[in-house]
C-alpha positions as CSV (number, residue, x, y, z in Angstrom):
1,X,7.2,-0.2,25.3
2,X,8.2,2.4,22.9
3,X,7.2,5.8,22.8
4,X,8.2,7.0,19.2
5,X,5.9,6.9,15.9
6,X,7.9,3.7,15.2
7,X,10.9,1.7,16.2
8,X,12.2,2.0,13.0
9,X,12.3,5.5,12.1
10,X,15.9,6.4,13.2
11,X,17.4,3.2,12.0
12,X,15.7,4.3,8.5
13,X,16.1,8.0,8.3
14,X,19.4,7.9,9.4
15,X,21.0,5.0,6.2
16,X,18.8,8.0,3.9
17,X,20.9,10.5,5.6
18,X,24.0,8.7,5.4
19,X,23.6,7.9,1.8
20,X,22.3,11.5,0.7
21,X,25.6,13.1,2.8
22,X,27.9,10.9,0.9
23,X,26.5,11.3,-2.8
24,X,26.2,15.5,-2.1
25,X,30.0,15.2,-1.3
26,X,30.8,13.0,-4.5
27,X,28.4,15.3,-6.4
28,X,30.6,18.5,-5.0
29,X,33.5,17.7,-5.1
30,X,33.1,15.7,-8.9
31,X,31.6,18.5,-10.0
32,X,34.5,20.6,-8.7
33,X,37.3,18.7,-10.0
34,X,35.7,18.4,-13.7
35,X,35.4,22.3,-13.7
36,X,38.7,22.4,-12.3
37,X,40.4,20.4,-14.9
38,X,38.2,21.6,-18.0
39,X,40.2,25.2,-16.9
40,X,43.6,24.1,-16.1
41,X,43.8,21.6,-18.9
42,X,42.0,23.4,-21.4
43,X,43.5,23.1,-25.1
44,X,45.2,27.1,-25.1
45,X,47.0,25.7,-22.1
46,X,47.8,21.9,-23.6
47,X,47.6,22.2,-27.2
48,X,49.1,19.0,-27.5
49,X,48.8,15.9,-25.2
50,X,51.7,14.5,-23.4
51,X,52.2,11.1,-22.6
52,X,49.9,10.2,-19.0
53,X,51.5,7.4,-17.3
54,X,49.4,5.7,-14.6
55,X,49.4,6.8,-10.4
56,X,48.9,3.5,-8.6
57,X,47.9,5.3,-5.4
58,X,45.3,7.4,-7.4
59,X,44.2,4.2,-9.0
60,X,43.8,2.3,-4.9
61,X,42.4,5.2,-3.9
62,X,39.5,5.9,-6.3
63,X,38.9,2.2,-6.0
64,X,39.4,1.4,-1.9
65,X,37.3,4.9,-0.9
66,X,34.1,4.1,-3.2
67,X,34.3,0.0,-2.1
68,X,34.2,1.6,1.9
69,X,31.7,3.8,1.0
70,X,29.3,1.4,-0.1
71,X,30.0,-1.4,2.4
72,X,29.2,1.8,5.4
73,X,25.9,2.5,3.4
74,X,25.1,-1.7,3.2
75,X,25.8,-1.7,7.4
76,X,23.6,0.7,8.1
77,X,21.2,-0.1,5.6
78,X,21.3,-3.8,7.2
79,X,21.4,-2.0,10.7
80,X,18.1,-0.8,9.8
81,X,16.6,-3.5,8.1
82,X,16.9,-6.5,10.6
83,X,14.8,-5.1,13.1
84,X,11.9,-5.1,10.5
85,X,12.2,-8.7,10.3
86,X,12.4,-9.5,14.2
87,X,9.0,-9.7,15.3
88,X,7.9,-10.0,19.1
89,X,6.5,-13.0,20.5
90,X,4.0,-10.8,22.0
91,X,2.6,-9.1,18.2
92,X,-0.8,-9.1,17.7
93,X,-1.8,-10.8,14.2
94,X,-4.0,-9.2,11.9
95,X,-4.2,-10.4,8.5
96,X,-4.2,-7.6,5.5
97,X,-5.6,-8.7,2.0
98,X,-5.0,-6.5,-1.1
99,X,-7.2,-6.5,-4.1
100,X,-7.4,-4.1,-7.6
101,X,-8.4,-1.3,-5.2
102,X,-8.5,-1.3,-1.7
103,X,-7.3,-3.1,1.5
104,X,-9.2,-5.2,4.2
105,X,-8.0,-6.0,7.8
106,X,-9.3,-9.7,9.7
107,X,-8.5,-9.8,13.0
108,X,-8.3,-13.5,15.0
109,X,-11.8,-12.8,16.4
110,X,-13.4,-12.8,12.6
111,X,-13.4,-8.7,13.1
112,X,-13.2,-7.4,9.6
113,X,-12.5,-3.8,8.9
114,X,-11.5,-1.4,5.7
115,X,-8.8,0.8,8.4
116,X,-6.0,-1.3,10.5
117,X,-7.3,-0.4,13.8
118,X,-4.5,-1.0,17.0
119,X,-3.4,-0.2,20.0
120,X,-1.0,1.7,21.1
121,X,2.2,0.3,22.4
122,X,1.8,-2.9,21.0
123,X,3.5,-4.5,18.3
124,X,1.6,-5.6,15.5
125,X,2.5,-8.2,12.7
126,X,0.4,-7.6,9.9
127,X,0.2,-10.8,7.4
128,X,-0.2,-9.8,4.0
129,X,-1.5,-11.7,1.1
130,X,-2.5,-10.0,-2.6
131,X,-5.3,-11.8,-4.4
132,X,-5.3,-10.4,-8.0
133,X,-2.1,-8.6,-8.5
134,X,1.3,-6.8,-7.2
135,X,0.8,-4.6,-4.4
136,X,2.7,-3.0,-2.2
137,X,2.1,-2.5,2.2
138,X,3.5,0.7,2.9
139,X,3.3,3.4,6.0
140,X,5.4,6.0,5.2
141,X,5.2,7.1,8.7
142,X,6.1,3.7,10.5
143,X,9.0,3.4,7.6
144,X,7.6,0.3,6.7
145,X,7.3,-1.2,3.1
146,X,6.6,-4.3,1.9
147,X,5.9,-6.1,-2.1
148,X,2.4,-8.1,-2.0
149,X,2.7,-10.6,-4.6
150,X,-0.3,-13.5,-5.2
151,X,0.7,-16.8,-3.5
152,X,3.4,-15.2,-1.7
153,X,3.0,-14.4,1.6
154,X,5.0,-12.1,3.3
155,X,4.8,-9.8,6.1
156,X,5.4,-6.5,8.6
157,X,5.3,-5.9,12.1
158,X,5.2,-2.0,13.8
159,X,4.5,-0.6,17.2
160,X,3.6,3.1,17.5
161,X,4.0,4.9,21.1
162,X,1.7,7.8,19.3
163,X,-1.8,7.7,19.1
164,X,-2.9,9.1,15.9
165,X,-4.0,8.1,12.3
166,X,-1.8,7.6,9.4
167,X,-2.0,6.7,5.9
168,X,-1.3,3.3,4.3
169,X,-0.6,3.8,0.6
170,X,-0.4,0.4,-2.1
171,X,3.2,1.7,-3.3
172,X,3.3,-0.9,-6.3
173,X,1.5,0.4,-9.9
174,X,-2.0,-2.2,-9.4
175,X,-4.0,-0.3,-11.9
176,X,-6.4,2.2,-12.9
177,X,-7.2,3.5,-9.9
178,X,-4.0,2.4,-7.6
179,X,-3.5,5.9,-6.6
180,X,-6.7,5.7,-4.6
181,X,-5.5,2.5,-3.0
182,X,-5.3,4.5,0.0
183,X,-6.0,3.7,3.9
184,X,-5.5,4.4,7.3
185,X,-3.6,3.1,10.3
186,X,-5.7,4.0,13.5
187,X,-3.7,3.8,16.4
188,X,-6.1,3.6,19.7
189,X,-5.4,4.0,23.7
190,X,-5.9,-0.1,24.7
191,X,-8.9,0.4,26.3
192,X,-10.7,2.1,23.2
193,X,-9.1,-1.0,21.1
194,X,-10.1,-3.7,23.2
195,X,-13.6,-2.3,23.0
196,X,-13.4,-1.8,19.2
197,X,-12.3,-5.4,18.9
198,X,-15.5,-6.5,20.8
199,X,-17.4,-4.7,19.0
200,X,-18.3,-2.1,21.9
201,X,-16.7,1.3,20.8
202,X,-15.3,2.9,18.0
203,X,-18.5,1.9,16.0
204,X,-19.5,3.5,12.8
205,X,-23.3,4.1,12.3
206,X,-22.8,3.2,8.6
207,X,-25.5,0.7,7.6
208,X,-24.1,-3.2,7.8
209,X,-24.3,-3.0,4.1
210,X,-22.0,-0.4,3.3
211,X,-19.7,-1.4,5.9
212,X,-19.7,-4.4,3.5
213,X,-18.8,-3.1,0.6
214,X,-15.9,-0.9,2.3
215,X,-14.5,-3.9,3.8
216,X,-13.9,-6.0,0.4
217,X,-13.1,-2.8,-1.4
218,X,-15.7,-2.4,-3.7
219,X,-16.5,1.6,-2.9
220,X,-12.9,1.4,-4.5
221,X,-14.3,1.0,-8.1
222,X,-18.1,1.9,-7.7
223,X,-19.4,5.3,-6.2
224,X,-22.4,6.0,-3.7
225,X,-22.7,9.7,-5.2
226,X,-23.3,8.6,-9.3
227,X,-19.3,9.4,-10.2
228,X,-18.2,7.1,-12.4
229,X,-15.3,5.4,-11.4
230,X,-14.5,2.1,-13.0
231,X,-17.0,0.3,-12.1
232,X,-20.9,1.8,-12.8
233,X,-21.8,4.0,-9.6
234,X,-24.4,1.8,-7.0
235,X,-26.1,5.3,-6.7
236,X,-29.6,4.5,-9.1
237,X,-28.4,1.0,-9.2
238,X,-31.1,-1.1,-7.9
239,X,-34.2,-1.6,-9.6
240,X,-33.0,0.3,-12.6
241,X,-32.5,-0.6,-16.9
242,X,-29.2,-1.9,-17.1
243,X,-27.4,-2.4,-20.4
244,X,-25.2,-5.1,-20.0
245,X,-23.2,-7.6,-22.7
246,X,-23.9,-11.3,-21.6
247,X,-22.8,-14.4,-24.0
248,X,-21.2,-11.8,-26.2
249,X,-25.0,-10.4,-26.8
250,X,-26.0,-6.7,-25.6
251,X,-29.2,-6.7,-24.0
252,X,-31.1,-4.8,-21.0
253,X,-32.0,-6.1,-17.7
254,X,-33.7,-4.9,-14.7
255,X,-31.2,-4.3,-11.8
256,X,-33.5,-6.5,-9.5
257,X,-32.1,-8.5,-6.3
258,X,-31.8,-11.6,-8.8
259,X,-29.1,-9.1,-10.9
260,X,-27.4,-8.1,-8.3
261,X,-26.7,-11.5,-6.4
262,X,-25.3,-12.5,-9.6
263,X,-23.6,-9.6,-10.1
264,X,-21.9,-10.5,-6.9
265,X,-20.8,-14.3,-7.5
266,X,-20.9,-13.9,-10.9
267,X,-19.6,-10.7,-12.2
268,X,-18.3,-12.1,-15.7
269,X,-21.9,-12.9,-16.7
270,X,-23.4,-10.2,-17.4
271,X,-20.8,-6.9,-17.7
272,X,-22.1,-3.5,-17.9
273,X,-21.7,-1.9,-21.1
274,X,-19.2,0.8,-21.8
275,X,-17.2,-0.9,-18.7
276,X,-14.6,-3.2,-18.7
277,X,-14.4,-6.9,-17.4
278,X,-12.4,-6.8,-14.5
279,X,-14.2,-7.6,-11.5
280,X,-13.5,-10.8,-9.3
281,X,-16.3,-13.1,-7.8
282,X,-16.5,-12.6,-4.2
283,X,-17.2,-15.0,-1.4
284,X,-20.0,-14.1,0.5
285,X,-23.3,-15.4,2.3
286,X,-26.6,-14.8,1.7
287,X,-26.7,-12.5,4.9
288,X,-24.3,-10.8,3.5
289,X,-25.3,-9.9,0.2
290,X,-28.9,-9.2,2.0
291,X,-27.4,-6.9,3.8
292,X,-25.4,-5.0,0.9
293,X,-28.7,-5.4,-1.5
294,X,-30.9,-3.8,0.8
295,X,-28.2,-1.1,1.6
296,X,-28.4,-0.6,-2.9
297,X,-31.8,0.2,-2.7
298,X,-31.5,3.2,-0.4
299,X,-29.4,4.8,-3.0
300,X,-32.1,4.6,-5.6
């Protein structure tokens, strides 16, 4: 059991501290000896140059110090970073997926959900896998950071002892919009987790739908309030006139539930003028896209 924000915060904070204590002294006492010999060996002083012959202990010392400096920040940087790497055999898996803007959680039971919901005192490896493009895991408050890159798996694990939420940023430029690539960590007492994970507590009253459309990250480039982002806003969507550019062609359609399947499986087909051709095809069921169709029509 550990009852910090994370096992990895001292091992972390302190190779920062180690390395910011060591370059303030070089900066100081650099700084100082430049000044120092800009004054004593100025050219009113030394108005001609003498002959400098070498200082072998200057030159092992100026060479030995630095190399023992950076081998004590490599040890505690590795002090730090093997931990991270070390998971339990007890972690609980939960599988993150990254896409151009937004992340989504699947839990072992199927459970999907647009926040990494845990408990609290239990160690968590979260699987990661990016399906467009680099991104980057990170919780600045867990100190843990991890590159997403497509076909690469790779991974994290935490524990918190602190119930509490905290953010999740994508640390690794994705975009137009990766500065809202932005999430939450929602750490839970076990018995409010355990019921979230059946489905029991901790639910939202947000329409299936929408809970949808958060969940595969698609509130991350379309709006439910008419802002554009960079994707037309579903607000007025359904049922509407719809300029769109299809075989190179502009024409208008009507934003009927025949659109908007297609739309789904086949964004490419027909693209919404004045906005650009980025979005993937997504995998979903008919029950599914029901659900987020009917939820489109009661933003008309």
């Amino acid at each position: 059991m550990f009852n910090g924000t994370s096992p990895f915060v001292d091992g972390v904070d302190n190779a920062f501290l180690f390395i910011v204590v060591i370059s303030l002294i070089l900066l100081v006492g650099l700084t100082f000896l430049m000044v120092y010999f800009i004054f004593r060996y100025r050219k009113e002083r030394n108005p001609e140059a003498s002959q400098i012959e070498g200082n072998v202990t200057l030159e092992v010392l100026w060479t030995v110090i630095p190399g023992i400096l950076v081998l004590l920040m490599f040890w505690y940087g590795w002090k730090a970073y093997t931990p991270m790497r070390e998971v339990p055999e007890n972690a609980m898996v939960v599988k993150a997926v990254a896409r151009m803007w937004a992340f989504s959680f699947e839990y072992d039971n199927g459970r999907k959900s647009d926040k990494l919901v845990v408990p609290v005192n239990k160690p968590v490896k979260v699987v990661l896998e990016a399906q467009d493009v680099l991104h980057a895991f990170y919780i600045p408050a867990f100190r843990v950071k991890q590159d997403m890159v497509p076909g690469n798996p790779q991974f994290v694990w935490f524990s918190s002892g602190k119930t509490g939420s905290y953010d999740v940023f994508c640390a690794e430029y994705c975009g137009m919009l990766h500065s809202a690539m932005i999430t939450k960590v929602e750490v839970v007492e076990e018995a409010d987790f355990n019921g979230w994970y059946n489905g029991e507590t901790l639910a939202s009253d947000e329409p299936a739908g929408l809970k949808l459309l958060k969940e595969n990250g698609c509130i991350s480039c379309h709006s439910t309030d008419g802002s554009a982002l960079v994707g037309p806003s579903f607000k007025g969507l359904a049922g509407s006139q719809r300029k769109v550019t299809a075989g190179g062609k502009e024409t208008e359609v009507t934003a009927d539930d025949a659109y908007l399947i297609r739309a789904i499986r086949e964004p490419s087909a027909e693209v919404a003028k004045d906005f650009p051709p980025i979005m993937q095809p997504y995998s979903l069921t008919d029950e599914q896209i029901a659900a987020i169709t009917d939820f489109l029509k009661t933003l008309r």
